[in-house]
C-alpha positions in Angstrom: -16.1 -37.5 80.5 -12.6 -37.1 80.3 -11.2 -34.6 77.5 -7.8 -33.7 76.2 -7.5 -30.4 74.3 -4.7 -29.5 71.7 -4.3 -27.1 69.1 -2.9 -27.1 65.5 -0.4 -23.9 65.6 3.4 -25.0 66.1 5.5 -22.3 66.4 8.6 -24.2 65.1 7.3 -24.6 62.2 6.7 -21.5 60.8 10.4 -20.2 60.3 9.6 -16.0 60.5 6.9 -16.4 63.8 10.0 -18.5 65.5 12.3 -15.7 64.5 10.2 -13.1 65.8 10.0 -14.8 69.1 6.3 -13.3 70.5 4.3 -16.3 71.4 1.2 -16.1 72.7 -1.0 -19.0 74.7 -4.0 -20.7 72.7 -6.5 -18.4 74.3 -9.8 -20.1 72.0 -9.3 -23.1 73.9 -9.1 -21.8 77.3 -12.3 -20.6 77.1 -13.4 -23.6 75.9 -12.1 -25.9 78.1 -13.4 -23.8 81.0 -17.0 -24.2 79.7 -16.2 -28.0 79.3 -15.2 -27.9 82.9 -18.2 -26.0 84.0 -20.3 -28.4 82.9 -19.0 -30.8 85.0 -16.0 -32.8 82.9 -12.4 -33.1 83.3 -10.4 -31.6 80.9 -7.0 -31.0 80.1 -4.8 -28.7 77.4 -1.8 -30.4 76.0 -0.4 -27.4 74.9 2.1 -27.8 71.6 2.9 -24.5 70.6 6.9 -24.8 71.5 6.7 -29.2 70.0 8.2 -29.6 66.7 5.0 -31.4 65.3 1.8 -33.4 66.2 3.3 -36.3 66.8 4.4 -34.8 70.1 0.6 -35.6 71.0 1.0 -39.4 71.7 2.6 -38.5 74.9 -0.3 -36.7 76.4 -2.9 -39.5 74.9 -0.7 -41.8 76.6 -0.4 -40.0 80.6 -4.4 -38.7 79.8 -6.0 -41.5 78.4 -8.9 -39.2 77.4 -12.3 -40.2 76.5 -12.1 -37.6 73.3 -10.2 -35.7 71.5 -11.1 -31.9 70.9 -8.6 -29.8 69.0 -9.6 -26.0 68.8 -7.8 -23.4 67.6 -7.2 -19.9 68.2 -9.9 -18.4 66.3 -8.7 -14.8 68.0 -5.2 -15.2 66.8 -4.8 -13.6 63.2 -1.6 -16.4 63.0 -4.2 -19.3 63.2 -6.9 -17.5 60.8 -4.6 -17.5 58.2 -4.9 -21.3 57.6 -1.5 -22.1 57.1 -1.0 -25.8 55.1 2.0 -26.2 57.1 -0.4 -26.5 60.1 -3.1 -28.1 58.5 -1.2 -31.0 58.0 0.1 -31.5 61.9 -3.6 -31.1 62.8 -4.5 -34.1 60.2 -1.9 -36.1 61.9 -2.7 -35.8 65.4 -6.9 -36.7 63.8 -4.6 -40.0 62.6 -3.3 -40.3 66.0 -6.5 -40.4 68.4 -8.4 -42.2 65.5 -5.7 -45.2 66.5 -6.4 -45.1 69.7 -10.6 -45.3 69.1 -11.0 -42.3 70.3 -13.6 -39.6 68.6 -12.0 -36.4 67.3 -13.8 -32.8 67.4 -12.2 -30.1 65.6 -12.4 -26.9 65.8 -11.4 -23.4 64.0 -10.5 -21.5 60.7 -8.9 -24.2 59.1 -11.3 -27.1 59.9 -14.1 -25.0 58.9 -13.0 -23.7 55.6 -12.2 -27.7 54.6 -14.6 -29.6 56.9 -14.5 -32.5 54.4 -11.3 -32.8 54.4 -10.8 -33.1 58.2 -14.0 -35.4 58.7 -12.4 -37.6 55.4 -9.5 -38.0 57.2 -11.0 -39.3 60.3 -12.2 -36.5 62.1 -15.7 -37.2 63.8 -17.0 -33.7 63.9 -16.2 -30.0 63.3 -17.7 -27.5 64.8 -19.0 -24.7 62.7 -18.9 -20.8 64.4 -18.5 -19.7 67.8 -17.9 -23.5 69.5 -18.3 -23.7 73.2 -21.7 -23.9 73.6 -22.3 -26.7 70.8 -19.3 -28.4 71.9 -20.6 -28.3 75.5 -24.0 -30.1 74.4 -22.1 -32.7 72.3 -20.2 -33.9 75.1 -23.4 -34.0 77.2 -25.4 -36.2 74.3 -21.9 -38.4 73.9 -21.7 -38.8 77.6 -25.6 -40.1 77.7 -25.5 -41.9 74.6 -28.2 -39.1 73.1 -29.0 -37.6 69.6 -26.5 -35.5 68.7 -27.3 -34.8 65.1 -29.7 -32.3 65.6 -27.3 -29.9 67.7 -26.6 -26.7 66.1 -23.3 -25.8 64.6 -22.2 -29.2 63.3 -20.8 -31.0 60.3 -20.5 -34.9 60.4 -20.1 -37.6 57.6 -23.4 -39.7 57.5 -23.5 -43.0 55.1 -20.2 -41.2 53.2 -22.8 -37.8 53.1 -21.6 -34.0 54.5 -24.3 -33.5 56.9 -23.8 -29.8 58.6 -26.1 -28.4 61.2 -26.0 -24.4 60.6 -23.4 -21.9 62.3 -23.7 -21.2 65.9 -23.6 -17.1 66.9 -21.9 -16.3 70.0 -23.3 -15.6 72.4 -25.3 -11.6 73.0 -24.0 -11.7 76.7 -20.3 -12.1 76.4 -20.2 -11.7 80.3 -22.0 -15.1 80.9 -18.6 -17.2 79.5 -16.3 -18.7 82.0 -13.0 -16.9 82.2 -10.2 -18.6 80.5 -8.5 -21.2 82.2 -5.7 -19.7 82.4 -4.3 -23.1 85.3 -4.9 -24.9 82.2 -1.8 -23.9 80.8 2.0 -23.5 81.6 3.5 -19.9 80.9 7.1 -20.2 81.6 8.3 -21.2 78.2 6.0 -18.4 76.7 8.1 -16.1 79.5 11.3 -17.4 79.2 10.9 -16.8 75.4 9.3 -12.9 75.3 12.3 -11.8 78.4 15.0 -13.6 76.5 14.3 -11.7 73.0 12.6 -8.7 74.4 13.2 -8.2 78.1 9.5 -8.3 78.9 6.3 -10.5 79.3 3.4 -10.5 77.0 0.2 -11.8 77.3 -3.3 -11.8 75.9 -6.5 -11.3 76.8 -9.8 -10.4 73.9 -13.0 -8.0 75.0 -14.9 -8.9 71.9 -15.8 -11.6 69.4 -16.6 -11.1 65.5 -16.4 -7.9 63.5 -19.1 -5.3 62.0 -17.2 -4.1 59.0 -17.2 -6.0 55.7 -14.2 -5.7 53.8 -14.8 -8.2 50.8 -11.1 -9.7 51.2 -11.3 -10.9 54.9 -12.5 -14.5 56.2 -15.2 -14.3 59.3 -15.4 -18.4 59.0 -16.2 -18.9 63.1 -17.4 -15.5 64.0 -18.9 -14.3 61.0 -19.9 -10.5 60.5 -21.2 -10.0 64.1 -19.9 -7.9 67.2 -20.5 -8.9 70.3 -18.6 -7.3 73.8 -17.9 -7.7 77.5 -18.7 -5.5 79.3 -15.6 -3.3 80.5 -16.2 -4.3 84.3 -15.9 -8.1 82.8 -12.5 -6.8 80.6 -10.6 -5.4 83.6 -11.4 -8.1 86.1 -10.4 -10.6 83.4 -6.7 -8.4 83.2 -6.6 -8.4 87.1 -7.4 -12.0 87.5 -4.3 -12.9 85.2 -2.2 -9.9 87.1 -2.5 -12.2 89.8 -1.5 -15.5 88.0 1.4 -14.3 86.3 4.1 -11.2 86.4 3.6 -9.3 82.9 5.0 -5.9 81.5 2.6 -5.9 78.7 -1.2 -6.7 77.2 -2.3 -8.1 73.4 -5.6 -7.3 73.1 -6.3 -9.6 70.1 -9.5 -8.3 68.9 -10.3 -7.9 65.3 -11.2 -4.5 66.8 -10.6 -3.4 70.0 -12.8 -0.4 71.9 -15.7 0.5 68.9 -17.5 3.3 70.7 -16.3 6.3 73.3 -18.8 4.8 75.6 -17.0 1.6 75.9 -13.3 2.7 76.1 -14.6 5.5 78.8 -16.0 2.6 81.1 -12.3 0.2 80.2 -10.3 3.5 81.1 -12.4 3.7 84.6 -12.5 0.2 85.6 -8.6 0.0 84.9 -8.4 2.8 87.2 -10.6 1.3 89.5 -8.6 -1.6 90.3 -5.0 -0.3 89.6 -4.4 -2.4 87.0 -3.2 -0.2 84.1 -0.6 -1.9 81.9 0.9 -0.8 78.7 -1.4 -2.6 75.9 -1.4 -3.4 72.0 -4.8 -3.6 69.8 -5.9 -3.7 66.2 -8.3 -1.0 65.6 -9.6 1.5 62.6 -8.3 4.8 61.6 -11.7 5.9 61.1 -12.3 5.1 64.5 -9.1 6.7 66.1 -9.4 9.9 64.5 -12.7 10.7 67.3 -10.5 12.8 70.3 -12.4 11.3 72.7 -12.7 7.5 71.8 -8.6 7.9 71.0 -8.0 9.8 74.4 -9.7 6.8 76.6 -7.7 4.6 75.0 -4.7 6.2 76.4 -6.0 6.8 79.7 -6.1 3.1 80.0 -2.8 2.4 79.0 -2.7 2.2 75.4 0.9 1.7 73.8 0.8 0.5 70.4 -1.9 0.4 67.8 -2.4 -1.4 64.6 -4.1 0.0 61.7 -5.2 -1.9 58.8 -5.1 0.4 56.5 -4.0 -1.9 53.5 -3.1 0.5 51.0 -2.8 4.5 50.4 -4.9 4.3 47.0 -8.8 5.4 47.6 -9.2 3.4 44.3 -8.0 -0.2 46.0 -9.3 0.8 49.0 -13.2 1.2 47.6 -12.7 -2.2 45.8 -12.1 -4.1 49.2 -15.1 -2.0 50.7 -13.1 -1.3 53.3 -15.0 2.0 54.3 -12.1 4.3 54.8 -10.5 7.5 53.3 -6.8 8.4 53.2 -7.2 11.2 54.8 -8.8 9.2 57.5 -5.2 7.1 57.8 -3.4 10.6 57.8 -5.0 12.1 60.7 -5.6 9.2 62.7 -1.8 8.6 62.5 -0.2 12.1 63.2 -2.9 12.3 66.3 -1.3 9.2 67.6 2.1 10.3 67.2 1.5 13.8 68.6 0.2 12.1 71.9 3.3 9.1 72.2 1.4 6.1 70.7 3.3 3.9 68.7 1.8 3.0 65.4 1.8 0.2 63.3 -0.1 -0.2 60.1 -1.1 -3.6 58.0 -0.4 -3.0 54.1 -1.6 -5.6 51.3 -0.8 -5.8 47.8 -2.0 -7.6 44.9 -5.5 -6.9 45.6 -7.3 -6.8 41.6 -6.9 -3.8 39.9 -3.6 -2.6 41.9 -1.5 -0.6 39.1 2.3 0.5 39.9 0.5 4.0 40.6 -1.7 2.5 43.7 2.0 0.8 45.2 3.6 4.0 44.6 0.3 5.2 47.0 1.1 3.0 49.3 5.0 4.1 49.4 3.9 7.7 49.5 1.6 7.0 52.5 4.5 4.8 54.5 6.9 8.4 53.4 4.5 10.4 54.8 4.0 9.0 57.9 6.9 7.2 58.8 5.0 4.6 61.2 6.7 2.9 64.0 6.2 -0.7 62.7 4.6 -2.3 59.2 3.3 -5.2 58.6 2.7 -6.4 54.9 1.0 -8.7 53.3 -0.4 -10.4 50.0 -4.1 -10.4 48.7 -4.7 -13.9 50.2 -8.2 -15.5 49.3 -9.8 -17.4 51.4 -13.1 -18.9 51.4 -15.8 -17.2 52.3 -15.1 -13.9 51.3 -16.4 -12.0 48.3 -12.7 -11.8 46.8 -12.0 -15.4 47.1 -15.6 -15.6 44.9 -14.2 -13.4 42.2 -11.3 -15.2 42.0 -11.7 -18.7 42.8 -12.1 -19.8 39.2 -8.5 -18.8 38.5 -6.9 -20.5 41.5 -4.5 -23.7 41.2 -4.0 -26.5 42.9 -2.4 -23.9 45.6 -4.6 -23.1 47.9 -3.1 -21.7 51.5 0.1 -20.5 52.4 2.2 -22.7 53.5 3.7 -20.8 56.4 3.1 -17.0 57.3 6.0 -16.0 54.8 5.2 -17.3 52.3 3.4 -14.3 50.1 2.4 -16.2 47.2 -0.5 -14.1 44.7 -2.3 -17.5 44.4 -4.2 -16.3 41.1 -3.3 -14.8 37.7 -2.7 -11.0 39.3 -0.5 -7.9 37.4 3.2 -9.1 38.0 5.0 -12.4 38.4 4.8 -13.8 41.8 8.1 -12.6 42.7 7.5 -9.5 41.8 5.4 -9.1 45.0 8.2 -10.7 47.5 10.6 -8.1 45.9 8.0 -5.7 46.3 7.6 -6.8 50.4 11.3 -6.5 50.9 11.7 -3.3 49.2 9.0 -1.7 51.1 10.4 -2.9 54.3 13.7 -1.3 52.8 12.3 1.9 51.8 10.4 2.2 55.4 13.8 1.2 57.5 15.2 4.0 55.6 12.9 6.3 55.8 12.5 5.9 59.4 16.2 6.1 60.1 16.5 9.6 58.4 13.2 10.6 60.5 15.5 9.5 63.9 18.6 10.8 62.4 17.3 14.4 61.8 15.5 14.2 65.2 19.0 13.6 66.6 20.5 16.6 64.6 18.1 19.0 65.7 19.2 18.9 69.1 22.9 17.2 69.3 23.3 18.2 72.5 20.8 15.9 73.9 22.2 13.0 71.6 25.7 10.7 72.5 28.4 10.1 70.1 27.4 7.2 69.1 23.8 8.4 68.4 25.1 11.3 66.3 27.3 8.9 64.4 24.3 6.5 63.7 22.7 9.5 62.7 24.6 11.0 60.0 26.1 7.3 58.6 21.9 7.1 58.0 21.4 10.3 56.4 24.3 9.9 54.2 24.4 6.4 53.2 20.8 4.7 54.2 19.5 5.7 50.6 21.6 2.8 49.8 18.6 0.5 49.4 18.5 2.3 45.9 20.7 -0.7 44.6 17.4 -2.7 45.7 15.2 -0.4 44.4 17.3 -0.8 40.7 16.5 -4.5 41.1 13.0 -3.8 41.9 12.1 -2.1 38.9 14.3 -4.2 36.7 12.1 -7.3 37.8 9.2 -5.4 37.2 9.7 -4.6 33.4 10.2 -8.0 33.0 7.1 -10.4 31.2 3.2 -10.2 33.1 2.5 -13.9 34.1 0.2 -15.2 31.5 -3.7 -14.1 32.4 -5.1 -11.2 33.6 -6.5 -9.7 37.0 -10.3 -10.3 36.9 -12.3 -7.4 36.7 -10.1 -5.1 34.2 
């Protein structure tokens, strides 16, 4: 059977992820298509992340002439877990596209499983629910035959006008058993030309893990679920050397939800690394709870750890406990200044909206970024999604709004403590405030020893000690905006 693979994230047309200029291949569907090759079909990727919509697909149905249609998204991409509308909508039209042709349509990911009647109402023959290379694997088999299918685990499918779903597939216990990506698949120039134009190196990504164990109440698990399963660290570092040799890179995403839980595991990465002279500098999302162990933290290094994010989400204990997020303050503190001490760059995912969040939890939140002075922030907006125990409490309250429509847009989609500008103000203050604040934290570093600084750097320096408090003009706006009227209804749960 011949199959062409796409995927639903279009970098074009999400106006702050073309700005920032760091894409990164559909890695979900190179595994995928792998196992589809390994089971003996041809398969293709037409790969649209750089196309300025789906209708860029009739090309590729045209020089493939495939026998289906699978599109499968990123599911280890946070950008393509965030179920942007903006997306949803080129993915419906590229369904509308292959359904022309007579051709059946799988679909895969966040999106598709969150709203599985709305992709199989607009044409789509099945989705896949969880991990989806094995079911999608036997459904190609029973299609190719002309067998059963509707007994296959991890399936939704329209029968008589019906929903009919088949139960969530896990992944897999023995992560080592998958077929590498295929990483032939796929052309990487644009992606280089891109990262050395903006950044002056290459990027790329690779995961070690699928799901996560922790269960903070606000964040969707729609393909993986709460699970945690690993490669082995052998499997991790061949997987790195293997793309070594397929492309020239400066630099490694790992992009798992969390990357190196135990000492155990990041010991056996560091030595494998070593093993094979692979080492490159690397970025990963991990805990502070988990970064604050010496030894864990110090393997990490060894194997070439550059940047880490944090998802701390706020520096209240009070919001903090409501999302069951399992973490202390003091956790976020240490982990930090440990990381900092030893040259690790640190970046740390902040949310606000979340129910219950009073001026005195933000001001928490602006201590914490004060204190610390991170290298990087990321902010967001309680965002509920379904599935998760905070969509639940809130879901009664939501309009017709639904999604985002594009990662910027940081709408509070229910009735929460402040107008919904509030919370944009609030984003670009804090970005403000932490510009600021680490500008005086390089400015004083400069003036303690001048002598190692240049004019120029001395000169940056003191223009940002004396004049970067400027921002106060935004912070006046800030607070004017928020003594201005609630929006009508109240945060569940006060």
């Amino acid at each position: 059977m011949k199959v062409l693979f796409t995927h639903a994230f279009f970098l074009r047309l999400d106006a702050k992820q073309w700005r920032t200029a760091k894409p990164y291949p559909p890695l979900a569907p190179l595994y995928a298509l792998a196992a589809v090759r390994q089971a003996g079909h041809t398969a293709e990727l037409a790969d649209l992340q750089f196309a300025h919509g789906g209708e860029e697909l009739q090309a590729h149905l045209e020089r493939v002439e495939p026998d289906v249609l699978v599109i499968y998204d990123d599911s280890f991409n946070y950008l393509t877990k965030m179920c942007l509308s903006v997306m949803e909508a080129e993915a419906l039209r590229m369904v509308r596209l292959a359904k022309r042709r007579g051709l059946p349509v799988i679909v895969h990911g966040s999106d598709a499983s969150d709203h599985r009647r709305r992709f199989l109402e607009e044409g789509a023959d099945f989705v896949l629910l969880g991990d989806g290379e094995a079911t999608l694997v036997e459904l190609l088999g029973a299609l190719e035959r002309g067998e059963p299918w509707d007994r296959l685990q991890g399936l939704a499918f329209r029968r008589g006008g019906e929903l009919v779903e088949t139960g969530r597939r896990r992944s897999p216990t023995d992560l080592d058993s998958l077929a590498a990506p295929a990483w032939d698949a796929i052309d990487l120039a644009p992606y280089e030309h891109l990262w050395r134009g903006r950044h002056g190196r290459f990027s790329l990504n690779l995961v070690s893990s699928r799901g996560c164990p922790y269960g903070c109440n606000w964040c969707a698990k729609p393909v993986f679920g709460r699970q945690y399963y690993v490669h082995g660290p052998e499997r991790v570092a061949s997987d790195l050397q293997a793309l070594k040799r397929r492309a020239r890179f400066e630099h490694v995403w790992f992009c798992d939800d969390i990357f190196g839980l135990t000492p155990e595991w990041t010991g056996g990465f560091a030595e494998a690394v070593a093993a094979r002279a692979v080492r490159t500098p690397f970025m990963c999302q991990t805990r502070a709870d988990l970064m604050v162990k010496p030894e864990l933290r110090r393997n990490l290094e060894r194997a070439g750890l550059e940047t880490t994010w944090l998802g701390v989400e706020s520096g209240s204990q009070k919001v903090l406990d409501a999302m069951d997020k399992d973490l202390r303050v003091e956790e976020t503190y240490e982990a930090v200044r440990r990381l900092q001490e030893e040259g690790v760059r640190v970046g740390l995912f902040l949310q606000y909206g979340y129910l219950g969040e009073t001026r005195a939890d933000i001001d928490a939140t602006l201590r914490l970024v004060a204190d610390l002075v991170p290298d990087e922030i990321g902010i967001s907006v309680s965002y509920p999604l379904p599935g998760t125990g905070f969509h639940d409490r809130v879901s009664s309250l939501l309009g017709p709004k639904t999604n985002w429509r594009d990662s910027h847009d940081l709408e509070l989609m229910y009735p929460g403590g402040h107008r919904p500008d509030y919370y944009r103000r609030l984003y670009r203050y804090t970005h403000t405030f932490f510009q600021t604040r680490r500008g005086l934290k390089q400015g004083r570093a400069l003036l303690a020893s001048p002598r190692r600084a240049s004019g120029a750097q001395l000169k940056a320096a003191l223009k940002t000690l004396f004049f970067g408090p400027a921002s106060l003009l935004d912070r006046w706006r800030f607070e004017r905006l928020e003594r201005e009227p609630v929006a009508s209804g109240t945060q569940p749960g006060q």
